[in-house]
N, CA, C and O atoms as a Tripos MOL2 file, in Angstrom:
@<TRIPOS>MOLECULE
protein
  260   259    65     0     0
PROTEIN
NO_CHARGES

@<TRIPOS>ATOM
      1 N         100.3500  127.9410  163.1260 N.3       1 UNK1
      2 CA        100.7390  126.7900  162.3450 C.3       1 UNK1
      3 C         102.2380  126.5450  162.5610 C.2       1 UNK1
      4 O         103.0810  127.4320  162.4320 O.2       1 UNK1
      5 N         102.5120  125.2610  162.9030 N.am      2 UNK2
      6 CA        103.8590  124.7950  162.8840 C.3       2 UNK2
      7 C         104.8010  124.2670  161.5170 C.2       2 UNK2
      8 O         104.1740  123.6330  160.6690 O.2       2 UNK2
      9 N         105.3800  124.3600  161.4210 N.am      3 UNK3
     10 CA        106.0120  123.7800  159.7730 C.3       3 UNK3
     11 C         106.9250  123.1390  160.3340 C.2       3 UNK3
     12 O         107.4420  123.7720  161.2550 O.2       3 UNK3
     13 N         107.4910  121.7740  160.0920 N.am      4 UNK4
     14 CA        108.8540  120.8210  159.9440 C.3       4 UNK4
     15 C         109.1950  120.7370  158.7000 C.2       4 UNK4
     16 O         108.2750  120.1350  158.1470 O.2       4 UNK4
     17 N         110.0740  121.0250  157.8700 N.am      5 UNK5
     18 CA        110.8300  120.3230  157.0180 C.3       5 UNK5
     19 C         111.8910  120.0190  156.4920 C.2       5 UNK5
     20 O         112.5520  119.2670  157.2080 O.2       5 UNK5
     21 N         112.5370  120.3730  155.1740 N.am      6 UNK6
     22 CA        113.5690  119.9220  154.7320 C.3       6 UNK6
     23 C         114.5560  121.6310  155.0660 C.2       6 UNK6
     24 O         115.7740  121.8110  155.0540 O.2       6 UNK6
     25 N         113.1410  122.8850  155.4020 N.am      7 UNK7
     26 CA        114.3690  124.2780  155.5110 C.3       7 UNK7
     27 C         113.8050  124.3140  157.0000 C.2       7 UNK7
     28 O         114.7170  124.9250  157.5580 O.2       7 UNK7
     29 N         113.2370  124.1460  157.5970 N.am      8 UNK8
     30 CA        113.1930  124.6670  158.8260 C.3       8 UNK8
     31 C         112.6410  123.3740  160.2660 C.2       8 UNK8
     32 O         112.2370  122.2120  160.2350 O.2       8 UNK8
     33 N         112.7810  123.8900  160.8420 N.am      9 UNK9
     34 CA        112.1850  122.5620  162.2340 C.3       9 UNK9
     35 C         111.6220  123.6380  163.2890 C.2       9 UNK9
     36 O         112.2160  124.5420  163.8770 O.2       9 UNK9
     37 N         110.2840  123.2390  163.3280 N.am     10 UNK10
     38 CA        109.1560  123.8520  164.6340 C.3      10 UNK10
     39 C         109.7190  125.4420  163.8760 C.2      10 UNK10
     40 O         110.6820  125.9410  164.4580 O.2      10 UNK10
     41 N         109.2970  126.0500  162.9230 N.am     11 UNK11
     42 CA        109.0800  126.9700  162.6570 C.3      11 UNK11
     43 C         107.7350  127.4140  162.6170 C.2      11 UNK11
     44 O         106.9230  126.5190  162.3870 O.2      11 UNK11
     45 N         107.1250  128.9500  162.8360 N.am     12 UNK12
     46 CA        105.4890  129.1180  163.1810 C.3      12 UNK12
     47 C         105.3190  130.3970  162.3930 C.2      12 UNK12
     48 O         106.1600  131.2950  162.3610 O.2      12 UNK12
     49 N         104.0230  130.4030  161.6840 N.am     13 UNK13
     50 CA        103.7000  131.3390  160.5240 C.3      13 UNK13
     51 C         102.7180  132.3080  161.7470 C.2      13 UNK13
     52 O         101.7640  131.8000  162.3340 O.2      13 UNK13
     53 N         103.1190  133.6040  161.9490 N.am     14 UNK14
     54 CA        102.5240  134.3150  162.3230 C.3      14 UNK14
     55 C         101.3000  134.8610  161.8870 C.2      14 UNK14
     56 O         101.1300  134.5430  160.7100 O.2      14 UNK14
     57 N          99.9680  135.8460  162.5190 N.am     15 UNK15
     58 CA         98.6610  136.1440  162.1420 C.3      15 UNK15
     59 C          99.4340  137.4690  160.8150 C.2      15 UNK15
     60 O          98.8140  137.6710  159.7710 O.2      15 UNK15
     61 N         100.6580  138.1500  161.0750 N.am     16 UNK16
     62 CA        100.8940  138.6460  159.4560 C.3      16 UNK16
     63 C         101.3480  138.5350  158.5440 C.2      16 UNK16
     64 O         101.6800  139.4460  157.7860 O.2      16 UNK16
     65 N         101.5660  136.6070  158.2740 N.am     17 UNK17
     66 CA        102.1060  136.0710  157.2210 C.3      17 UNK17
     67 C         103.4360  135.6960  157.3300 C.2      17 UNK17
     68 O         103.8290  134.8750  156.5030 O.2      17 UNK17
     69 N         104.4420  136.2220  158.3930 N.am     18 UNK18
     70 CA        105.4820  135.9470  158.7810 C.3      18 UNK18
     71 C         105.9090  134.2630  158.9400 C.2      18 UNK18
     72 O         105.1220  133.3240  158.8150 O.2      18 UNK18
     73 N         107.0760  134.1900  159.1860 N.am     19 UNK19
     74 CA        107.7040  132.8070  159.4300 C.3      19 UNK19
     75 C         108.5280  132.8020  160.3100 C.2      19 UNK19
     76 O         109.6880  133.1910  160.1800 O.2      19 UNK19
     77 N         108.0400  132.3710  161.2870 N.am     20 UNK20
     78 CA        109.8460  132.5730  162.8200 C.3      20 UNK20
     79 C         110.1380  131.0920  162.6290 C.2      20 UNK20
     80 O         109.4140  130.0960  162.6260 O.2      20 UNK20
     81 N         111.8150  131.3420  162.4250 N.am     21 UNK21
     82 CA        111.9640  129.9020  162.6740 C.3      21 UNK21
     83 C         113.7810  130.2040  163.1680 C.2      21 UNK21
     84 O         114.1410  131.2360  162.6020 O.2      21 UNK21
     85 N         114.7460  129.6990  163.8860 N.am     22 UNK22
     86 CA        115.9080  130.3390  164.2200 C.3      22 UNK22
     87 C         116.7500  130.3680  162.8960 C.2      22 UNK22
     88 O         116.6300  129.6630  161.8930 O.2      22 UNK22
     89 N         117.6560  131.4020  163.1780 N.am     23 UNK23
     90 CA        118.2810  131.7370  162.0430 C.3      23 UNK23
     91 C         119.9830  131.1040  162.5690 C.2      23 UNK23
     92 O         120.0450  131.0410  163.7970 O.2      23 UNK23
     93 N         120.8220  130.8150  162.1120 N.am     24 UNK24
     94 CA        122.2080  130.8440  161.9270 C.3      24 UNK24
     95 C         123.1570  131.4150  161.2070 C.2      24 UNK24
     96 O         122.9830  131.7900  160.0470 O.2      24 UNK24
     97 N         124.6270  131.5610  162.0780 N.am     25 UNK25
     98 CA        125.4800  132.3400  161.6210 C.3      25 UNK25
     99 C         126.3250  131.4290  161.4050 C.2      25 UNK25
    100 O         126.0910  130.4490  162.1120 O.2      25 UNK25
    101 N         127.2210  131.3070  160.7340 N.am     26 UNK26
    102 CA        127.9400  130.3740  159.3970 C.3      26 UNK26
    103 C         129.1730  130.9460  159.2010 C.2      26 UNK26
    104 O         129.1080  132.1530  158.9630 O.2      26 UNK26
    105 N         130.2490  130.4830  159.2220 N.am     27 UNK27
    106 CA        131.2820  130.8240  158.3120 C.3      27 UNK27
    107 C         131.5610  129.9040  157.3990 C.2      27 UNK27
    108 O         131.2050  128.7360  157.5570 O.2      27 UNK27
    109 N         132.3080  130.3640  156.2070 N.am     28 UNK28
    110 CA        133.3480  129.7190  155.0970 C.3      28 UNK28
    111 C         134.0780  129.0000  155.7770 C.2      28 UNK28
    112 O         134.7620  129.4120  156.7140 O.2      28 UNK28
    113 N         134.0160  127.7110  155.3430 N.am     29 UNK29
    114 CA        135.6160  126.7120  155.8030 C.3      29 UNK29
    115 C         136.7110  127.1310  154.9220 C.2      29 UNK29
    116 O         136.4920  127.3270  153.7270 O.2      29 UNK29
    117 N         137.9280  127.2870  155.4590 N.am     30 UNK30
    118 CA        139.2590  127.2640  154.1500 C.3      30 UNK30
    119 C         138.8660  125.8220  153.6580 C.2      30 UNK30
    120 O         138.1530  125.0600  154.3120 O.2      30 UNK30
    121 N         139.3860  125.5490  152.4930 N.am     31 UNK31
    122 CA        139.8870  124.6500  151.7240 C.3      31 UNK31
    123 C         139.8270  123.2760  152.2070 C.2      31 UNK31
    124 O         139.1260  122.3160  151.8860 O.2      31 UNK31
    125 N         141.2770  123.5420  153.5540 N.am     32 UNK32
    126 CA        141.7230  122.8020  154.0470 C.3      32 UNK32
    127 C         141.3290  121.8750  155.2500 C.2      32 UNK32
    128 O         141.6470  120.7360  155.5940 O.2      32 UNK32
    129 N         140.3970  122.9710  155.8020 N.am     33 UNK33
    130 CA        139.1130  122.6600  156.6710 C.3      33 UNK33
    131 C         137.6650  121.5210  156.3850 C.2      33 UNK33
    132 O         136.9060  120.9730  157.1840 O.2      33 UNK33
    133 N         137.7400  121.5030  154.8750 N.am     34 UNK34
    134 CA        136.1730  120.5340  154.6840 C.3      34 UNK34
    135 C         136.9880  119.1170  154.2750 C.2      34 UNK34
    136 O         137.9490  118.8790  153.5440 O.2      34 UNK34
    137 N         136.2500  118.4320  154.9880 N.am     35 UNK35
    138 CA        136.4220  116.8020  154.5120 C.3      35 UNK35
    139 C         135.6770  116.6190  153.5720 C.2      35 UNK35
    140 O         135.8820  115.4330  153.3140 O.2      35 UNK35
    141 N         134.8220  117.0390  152.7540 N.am     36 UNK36
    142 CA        133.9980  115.9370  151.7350 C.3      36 UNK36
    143 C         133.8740  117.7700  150.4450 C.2      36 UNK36
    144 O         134.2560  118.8950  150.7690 O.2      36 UNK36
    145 N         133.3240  117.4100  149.2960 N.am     37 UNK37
    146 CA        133.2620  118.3460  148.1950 C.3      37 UNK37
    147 C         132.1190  119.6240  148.7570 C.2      37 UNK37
    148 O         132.4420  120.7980  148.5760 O.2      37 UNK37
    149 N         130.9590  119.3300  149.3490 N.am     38 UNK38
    150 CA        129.7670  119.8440  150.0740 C.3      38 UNK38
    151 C         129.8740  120.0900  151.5710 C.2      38 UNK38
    152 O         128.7940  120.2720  152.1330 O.2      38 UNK38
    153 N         130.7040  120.1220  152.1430 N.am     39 UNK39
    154 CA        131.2220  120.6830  153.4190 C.3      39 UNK39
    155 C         131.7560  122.2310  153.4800 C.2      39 UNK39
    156 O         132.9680  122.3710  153.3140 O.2      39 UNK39
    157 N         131.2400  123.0030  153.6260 N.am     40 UNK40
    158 CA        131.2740  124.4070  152.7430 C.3      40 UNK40
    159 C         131.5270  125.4490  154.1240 C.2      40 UNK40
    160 O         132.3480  126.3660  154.1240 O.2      40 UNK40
    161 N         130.7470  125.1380  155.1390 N.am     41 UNK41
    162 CA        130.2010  126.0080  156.6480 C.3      41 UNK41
    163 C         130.4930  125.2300  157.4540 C.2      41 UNK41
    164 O         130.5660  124.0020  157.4290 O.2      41 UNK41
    165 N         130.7720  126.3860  158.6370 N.am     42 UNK42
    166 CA        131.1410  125.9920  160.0150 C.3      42 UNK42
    167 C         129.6310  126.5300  160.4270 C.2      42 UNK42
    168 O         129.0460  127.1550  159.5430 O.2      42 UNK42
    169 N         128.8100  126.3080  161.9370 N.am     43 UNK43
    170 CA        127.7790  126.8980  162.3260 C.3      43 UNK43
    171 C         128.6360  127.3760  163.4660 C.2      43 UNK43
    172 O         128.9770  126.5980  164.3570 O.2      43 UNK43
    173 N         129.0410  128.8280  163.4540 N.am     44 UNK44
    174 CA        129.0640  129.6270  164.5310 C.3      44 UNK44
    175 C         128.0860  130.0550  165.5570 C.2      44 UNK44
    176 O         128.6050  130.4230  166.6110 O.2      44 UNK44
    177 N         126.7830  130.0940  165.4980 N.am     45 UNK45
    178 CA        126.2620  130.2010  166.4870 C.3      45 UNK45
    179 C         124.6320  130.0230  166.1010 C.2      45 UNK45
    180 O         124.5050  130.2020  164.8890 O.2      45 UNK45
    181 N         123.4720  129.7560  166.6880 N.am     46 UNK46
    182 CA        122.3380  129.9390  166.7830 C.3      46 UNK46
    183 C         121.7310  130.8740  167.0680 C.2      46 UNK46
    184 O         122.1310  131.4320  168.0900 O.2      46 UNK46
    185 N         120.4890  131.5180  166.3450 N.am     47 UNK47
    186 CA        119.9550  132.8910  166.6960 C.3      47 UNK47
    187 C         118.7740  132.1480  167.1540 C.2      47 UNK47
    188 O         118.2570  131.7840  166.0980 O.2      47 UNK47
    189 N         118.1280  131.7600  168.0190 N.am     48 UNK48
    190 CA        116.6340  131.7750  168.2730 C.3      48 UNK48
    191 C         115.6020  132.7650  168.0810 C.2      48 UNK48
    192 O         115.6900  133.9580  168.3720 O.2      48 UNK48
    193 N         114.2130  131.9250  167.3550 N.am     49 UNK49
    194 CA        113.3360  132.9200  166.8930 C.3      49 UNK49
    195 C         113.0760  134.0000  167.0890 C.2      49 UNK49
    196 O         113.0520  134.9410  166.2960 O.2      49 UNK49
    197 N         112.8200  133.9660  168.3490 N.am     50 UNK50
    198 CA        112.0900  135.1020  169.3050 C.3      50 UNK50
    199 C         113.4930  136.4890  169.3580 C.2      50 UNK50
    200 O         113.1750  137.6770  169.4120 O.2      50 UNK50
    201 N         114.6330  136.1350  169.3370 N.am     51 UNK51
    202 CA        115.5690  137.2340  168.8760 C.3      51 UNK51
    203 C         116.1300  137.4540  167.3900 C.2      51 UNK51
    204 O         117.0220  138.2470  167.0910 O.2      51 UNK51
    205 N         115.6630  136.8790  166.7980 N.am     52 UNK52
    206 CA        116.2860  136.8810  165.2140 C.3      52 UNK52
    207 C         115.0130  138.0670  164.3690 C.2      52 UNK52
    208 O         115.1740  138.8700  163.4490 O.2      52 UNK52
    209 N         113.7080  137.6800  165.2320 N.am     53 UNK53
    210 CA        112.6940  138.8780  164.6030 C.3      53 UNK53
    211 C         111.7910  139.3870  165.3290 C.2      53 UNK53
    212 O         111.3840  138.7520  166.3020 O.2      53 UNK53
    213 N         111.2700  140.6630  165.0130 N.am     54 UNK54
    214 CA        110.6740  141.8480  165.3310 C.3      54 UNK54
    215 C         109.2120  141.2210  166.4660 C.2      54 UNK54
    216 O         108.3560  141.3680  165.5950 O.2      54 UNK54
    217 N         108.6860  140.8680  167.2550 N.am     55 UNK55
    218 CA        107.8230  140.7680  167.8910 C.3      55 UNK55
    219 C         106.5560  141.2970  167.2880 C.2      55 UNK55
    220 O         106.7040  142.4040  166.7700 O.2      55 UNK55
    221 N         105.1280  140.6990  167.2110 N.am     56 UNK56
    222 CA        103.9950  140.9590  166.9210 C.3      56 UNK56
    223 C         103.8630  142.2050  167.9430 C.2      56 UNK56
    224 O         103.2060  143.0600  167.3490 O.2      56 UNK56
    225 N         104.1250  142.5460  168.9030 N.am     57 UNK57
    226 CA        103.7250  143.7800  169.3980 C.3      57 UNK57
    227 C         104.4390  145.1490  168.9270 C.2      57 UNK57
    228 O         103.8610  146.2360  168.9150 O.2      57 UNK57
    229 N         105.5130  144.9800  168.6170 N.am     58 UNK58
    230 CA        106.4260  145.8520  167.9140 C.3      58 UNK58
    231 C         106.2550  146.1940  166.1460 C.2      58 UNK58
    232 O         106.8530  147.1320  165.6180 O.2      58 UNK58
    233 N         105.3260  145.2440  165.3790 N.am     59 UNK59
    234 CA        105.4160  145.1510  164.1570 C.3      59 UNK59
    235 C         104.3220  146.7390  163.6370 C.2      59 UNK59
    236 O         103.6080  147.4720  164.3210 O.2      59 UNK59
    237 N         104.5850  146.7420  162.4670 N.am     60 UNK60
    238 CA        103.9560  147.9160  162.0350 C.3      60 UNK60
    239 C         103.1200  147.5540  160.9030 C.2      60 UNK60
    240 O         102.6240  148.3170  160.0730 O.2      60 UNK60
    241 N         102.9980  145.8720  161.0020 N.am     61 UNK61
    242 CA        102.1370  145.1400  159.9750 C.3      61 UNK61
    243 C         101.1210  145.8100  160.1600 C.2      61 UNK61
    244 O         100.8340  146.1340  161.3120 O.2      61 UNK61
    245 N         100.0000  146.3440  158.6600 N.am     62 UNK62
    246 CA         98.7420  146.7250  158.8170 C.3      62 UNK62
    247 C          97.9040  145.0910  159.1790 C.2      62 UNK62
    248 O          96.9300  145.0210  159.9280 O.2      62 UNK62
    249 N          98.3830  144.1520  158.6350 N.am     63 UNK63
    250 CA         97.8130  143.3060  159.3280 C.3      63 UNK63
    251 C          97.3970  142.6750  160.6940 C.2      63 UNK63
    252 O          96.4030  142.0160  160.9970 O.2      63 UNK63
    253 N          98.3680  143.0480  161.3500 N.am     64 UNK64
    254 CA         98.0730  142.8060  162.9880 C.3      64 UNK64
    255 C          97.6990  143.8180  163.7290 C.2      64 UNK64
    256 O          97.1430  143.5580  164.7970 O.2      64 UNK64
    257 N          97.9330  145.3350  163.3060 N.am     65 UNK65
    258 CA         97.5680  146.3760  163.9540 C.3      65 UNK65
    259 C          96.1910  146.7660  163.5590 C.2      65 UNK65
    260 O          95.6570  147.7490  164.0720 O.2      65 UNK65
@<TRIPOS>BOND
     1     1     2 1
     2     2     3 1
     3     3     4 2
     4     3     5 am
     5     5     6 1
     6     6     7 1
     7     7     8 2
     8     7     9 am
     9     9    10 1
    10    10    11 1
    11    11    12 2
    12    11    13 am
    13    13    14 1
    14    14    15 1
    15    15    16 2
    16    15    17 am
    17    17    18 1
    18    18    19 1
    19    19    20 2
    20    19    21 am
    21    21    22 1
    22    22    23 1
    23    23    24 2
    24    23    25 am
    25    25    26 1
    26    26    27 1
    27    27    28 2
    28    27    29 am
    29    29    30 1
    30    30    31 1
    31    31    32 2
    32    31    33 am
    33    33    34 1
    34    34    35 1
    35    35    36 2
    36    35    37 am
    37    37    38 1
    38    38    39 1
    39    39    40 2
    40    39    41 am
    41    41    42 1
    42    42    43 1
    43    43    44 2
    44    43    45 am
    45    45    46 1
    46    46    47 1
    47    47    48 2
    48    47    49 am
    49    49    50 1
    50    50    51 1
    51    51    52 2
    52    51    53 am
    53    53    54 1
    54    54    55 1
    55    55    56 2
    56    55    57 am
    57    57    58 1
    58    58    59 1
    59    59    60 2
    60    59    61 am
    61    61    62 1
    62    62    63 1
    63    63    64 2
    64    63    65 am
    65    65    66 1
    66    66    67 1
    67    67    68 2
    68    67    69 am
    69    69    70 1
    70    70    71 1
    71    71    72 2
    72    71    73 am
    73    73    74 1
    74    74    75 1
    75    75    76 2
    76    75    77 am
    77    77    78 1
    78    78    79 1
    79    79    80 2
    80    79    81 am
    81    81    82 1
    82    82    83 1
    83    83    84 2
    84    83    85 am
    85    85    86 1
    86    86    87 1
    87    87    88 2
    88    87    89 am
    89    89    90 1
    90    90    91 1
    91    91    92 2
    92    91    93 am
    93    93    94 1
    94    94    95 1
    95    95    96 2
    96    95    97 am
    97    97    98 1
    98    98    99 1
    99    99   100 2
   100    99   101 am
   101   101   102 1
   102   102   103 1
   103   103   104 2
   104   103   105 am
   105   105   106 1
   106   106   107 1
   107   107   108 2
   108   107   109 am
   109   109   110 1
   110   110   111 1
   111   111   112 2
   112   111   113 am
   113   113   114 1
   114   114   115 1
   115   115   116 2
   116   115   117 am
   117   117   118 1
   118   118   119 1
   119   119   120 2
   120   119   121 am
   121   121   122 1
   122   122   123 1
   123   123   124 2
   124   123   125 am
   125   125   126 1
   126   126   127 1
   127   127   128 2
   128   127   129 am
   129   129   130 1
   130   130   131 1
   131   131   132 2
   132   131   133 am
   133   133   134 1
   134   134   135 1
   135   135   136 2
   136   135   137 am
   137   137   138 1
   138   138   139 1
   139   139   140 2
   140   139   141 am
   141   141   142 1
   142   142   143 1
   143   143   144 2
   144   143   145 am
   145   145   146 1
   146   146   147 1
   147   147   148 2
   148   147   149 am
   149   149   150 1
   150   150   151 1
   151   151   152 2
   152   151   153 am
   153   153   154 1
   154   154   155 1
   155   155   156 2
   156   155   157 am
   157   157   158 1
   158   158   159 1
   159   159   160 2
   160   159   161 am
   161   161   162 1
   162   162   163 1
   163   163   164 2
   164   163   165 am
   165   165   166 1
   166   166   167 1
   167   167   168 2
   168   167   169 am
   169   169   170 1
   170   170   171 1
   171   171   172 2
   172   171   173 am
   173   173   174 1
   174   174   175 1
   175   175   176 2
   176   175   177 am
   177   177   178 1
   178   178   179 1
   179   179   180 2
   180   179   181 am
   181   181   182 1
   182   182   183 1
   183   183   184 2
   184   183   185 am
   185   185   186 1
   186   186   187 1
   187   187   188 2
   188   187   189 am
   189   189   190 1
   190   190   191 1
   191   191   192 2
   192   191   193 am
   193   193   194 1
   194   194   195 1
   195   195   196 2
   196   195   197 am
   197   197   198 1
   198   198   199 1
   199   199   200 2
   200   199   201 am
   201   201   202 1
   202   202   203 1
   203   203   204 2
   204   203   205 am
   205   205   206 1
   206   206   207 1
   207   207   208 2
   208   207   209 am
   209   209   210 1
   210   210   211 1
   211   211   212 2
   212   211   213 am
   213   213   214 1
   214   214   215 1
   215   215   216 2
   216   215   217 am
   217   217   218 1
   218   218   219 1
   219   219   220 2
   220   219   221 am
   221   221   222 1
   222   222   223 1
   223   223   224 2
   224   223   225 am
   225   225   226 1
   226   226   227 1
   227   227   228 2
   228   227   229 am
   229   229   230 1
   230   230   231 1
   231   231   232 2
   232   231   233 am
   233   233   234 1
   234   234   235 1
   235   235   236 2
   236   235   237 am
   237   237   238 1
   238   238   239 1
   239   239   240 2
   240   239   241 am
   241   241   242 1
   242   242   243 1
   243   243   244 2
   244   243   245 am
   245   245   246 1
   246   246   247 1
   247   247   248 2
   248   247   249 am
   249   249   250 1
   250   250   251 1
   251   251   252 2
   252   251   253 am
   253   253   254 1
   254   254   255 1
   255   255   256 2
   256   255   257 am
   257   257   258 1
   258   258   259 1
   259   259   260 2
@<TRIPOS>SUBSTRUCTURE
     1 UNK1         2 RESIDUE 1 A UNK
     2 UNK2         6 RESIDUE 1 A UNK
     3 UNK3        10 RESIDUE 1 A UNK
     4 UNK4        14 RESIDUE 1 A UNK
     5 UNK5        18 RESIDUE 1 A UNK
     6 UNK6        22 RESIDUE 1 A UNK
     7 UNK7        26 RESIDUE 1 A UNK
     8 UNK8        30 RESIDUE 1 A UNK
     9 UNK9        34 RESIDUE 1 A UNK
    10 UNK10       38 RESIDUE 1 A UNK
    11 UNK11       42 RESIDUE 1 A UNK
    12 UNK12       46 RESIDUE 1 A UNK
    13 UNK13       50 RESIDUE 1 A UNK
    14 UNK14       54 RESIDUE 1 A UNK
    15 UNK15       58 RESIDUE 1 A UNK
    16 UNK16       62 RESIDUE 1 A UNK
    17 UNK17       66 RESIDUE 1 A UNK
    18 UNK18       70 RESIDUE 1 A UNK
    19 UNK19       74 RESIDUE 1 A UNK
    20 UNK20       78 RESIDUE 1 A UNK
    21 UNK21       82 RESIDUE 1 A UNK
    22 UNK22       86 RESIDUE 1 A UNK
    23 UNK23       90 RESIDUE 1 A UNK
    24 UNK24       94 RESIDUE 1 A UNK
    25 UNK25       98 RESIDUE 1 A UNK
    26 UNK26      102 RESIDUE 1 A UNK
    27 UNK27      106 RESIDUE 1 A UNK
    28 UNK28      110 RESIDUE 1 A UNK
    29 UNK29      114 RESIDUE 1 A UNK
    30 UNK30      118 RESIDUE 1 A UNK
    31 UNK31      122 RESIDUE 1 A UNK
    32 UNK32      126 RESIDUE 1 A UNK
    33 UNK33      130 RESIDUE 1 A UNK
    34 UNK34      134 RESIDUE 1 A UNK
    35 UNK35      138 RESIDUE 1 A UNK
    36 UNK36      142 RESIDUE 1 A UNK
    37 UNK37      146 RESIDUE 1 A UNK
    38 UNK38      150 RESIDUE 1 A UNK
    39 UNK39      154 RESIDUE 1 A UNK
    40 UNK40      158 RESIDUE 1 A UNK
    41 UNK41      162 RESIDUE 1 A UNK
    42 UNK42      166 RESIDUE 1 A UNK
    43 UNK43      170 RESIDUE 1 A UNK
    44 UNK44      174 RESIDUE 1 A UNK
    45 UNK45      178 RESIDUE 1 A UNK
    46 UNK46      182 RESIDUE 1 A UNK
    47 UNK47      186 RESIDUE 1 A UNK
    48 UNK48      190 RESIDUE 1 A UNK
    49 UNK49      194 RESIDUE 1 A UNK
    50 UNK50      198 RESIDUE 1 A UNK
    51 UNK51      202 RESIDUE 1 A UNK
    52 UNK52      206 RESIDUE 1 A UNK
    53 UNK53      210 RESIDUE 1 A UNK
    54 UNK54      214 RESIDUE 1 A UNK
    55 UNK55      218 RESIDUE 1 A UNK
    56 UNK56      222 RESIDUE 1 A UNK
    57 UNK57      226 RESIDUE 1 A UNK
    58 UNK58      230 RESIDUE 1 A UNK
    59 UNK59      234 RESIDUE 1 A UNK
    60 UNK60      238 RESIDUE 1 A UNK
    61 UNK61      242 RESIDUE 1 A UNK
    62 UNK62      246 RESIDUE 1 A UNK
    63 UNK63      250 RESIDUE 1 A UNK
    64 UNK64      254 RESIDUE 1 A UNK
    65 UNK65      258 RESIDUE 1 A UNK
């Protein structure tokens, strides 16, 4: 199953209930850094799914094993 929405885009629910979807790394803006009241994060980098979590062959889910 694919999920789009308002927390994730082309995220996929694995056979043990899991959710891969990429994760991000974020910093704090100073102060002086955000233009608007809700400008809070910088996105330092992208983790893609497939490295952000544990692989169905590697898992120790009683569900998939």
């Amino acid at each position: 199953m694919t999920l789009n929405d308002m927390f994730v885009k082309g995220g996929k629910i694995l056979p043990n209930g899991s959710m891969l979807h990429d994760m991000y790394l974020v910093e704090v803006k100073k102060p002086d850094e955000a233009s608007e009241e809700w400008d809070l994060l910088r996105v330092v980098s992208k983790i893609p799914a497939d490295q952000a979590y544990i692989s169905l062959e590697d898992t120790k889910c009683s569900l998939v094993n």
